[in-house]
C-alpha positions as CSV (number, residue, x, y, z in Angstrom):
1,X,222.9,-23.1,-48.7
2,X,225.5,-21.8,-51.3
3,X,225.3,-19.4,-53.5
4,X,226.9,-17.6,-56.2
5,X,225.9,-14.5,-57.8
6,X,226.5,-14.1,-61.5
7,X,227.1,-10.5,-63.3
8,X,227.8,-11.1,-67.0
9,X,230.3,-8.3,-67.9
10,X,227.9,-8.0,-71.1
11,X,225.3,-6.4,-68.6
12,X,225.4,-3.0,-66.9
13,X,227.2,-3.0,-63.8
14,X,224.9,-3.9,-61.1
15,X,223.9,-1.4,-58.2
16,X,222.2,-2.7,-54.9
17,X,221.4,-6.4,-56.8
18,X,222.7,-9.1,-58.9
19,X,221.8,-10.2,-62.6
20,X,221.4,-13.9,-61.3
21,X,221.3,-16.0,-58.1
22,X,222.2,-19.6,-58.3
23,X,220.9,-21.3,-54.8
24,X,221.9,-24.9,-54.1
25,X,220.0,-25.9,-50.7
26,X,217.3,-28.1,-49.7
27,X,214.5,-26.1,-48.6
28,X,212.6,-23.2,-50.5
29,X,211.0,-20.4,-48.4
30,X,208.5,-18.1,-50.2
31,X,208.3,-14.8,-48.7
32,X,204.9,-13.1,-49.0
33,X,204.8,-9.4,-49.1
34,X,205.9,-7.5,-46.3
35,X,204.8,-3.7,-45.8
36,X,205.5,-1.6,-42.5
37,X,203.1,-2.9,-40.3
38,X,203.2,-3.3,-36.6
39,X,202.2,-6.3,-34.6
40,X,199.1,-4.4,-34.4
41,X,198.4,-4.4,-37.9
42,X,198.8,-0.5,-38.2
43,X,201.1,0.9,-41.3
44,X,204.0,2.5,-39.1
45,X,206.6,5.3,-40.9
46,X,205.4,9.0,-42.8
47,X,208.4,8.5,-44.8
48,X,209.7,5.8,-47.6
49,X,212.7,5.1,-45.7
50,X,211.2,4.8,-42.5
51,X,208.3,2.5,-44.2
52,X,211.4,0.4,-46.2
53,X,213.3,-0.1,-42.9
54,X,210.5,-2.0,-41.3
55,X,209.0,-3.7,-44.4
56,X,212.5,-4.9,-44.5
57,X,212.9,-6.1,-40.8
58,X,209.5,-7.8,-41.0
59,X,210.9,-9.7,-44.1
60,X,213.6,-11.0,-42.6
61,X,211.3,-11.9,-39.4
62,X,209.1,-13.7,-41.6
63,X,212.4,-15.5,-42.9
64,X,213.9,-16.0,-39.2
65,X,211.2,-17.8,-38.2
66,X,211.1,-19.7,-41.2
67,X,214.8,-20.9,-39.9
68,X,216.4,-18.7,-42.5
69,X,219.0,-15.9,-42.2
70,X,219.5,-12.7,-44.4
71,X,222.3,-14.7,-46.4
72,X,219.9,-17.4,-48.0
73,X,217.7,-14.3,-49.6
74,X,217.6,-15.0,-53.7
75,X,215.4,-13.0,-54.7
76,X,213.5,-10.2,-54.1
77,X,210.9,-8.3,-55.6
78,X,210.2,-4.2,-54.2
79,X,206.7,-2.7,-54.8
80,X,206.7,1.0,-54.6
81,X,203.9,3.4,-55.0
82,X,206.3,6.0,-56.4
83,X,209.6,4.7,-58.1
84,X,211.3,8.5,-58.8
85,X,210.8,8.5,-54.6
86,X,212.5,5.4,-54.3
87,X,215.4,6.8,-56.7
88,X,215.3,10.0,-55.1
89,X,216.3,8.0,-51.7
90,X,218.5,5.2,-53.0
91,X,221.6,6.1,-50.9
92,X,219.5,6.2,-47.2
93,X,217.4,3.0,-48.8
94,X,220.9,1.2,-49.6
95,X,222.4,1.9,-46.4
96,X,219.3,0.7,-45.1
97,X,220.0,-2.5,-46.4
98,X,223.5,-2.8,-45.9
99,X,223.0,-2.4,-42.1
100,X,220.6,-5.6,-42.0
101,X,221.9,-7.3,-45.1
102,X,225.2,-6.7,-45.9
103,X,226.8,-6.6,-49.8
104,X,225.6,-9.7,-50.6
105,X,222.6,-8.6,-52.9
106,X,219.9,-10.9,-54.2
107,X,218.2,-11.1,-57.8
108,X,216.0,-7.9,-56.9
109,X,213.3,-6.1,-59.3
110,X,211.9,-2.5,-58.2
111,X,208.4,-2.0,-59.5
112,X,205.8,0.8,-59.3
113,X,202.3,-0.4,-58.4
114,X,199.5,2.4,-58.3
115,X,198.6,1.5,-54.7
116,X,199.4,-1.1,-52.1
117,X,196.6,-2.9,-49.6
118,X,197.1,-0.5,-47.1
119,X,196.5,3.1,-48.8
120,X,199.5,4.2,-46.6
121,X,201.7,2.0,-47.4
122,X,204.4,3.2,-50.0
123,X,206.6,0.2,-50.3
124,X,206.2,-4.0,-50.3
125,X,208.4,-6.2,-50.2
126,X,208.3,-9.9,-51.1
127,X,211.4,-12.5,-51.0
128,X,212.4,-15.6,-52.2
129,X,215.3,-17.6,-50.2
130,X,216.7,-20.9,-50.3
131,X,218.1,-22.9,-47.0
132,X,220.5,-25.2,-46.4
C-alpha cells in the first residue's frame, strides 16, 4: 500500500492526525470497534489511558490478523464517553500511540458518544486501512 497524507496549509496545523489519507492498495479492511476488552470478554483499565492502550492493541490485532500492519491504517474514528477527559490526557494518549504507531497519523475524528456497549468502557475505537 502507499500512501500519502495531505495537510492543506489553508487548514490548521494538524495534531495527532492528518486532514486526508490517499490509500492506493488492493484490499480494504474495515475495522469494527474495538474497546478494552480481554479475551474473556471483560472491559479491562479504571483509567482512559489504560482503556485507550488496549482498545488500541486489539485494533491493531484485529488488523494483524487481517494481514495488515499499523502503516496501512487510513482512517480512524475515536469514541469517547468524555471528550474534555480525552483532551485532558492527550499527551499520555499520543505517546500511547506513537509507541505502537509511530508519526505516521491517519484521517482520525474524536467523537463523544453518551455511552459505549459496555457501561465501562470510556473509549472505542474503529479503523479503516488499506493493504497492499
Amino acid at each position: 500500500m502507499s500512501t500519502e497524507r495531505v495537510n492543506p496549509p489553508g487548514l490548521a496545523p494538524p495534531a495527532g492526525f492528518s486532514h486526508a489519507v490517499v490509500a492506493t492498495g488492493s484490499r480494504v479492511v474495515l475495522l469494527a470497534g474495538q474497546t478494552a476488552l480481554d479475551a474473556s470478554g471483560t472491559v479491562t483499565g479504571a483509567t482512559l489511558p489504560a482503556q485507550f492502550a488496549r482498545a488500541l492493541d486489539n485494533l491493531l490485532t484485529a488488523l494483524r490478523a487481517a494481514g495488515g500492519a499499523p502503516a496501512d491504517l487510513a482512517r480512524v474514528t475515536v469514541y469517547a464517553t468524555d471528550v474534555a477527559a480525552y483532551r485532558a490526557h492527550s499527551a499520555e494518549l499520543g505517546r500511547i500511540w506513537r509507541e505502537r504507531m509511530g508519526r505516521g497519523y491517519p484521517a482520525m475524528a474524536v467523537v463523544q458518544v453518551v455511552r459505549l456497549w459496555d457501561e465501562e468502557a470510556l473509549v472505542e475505537l474503529d479503523g479503516l486501512a488499506v493493504l497492499p
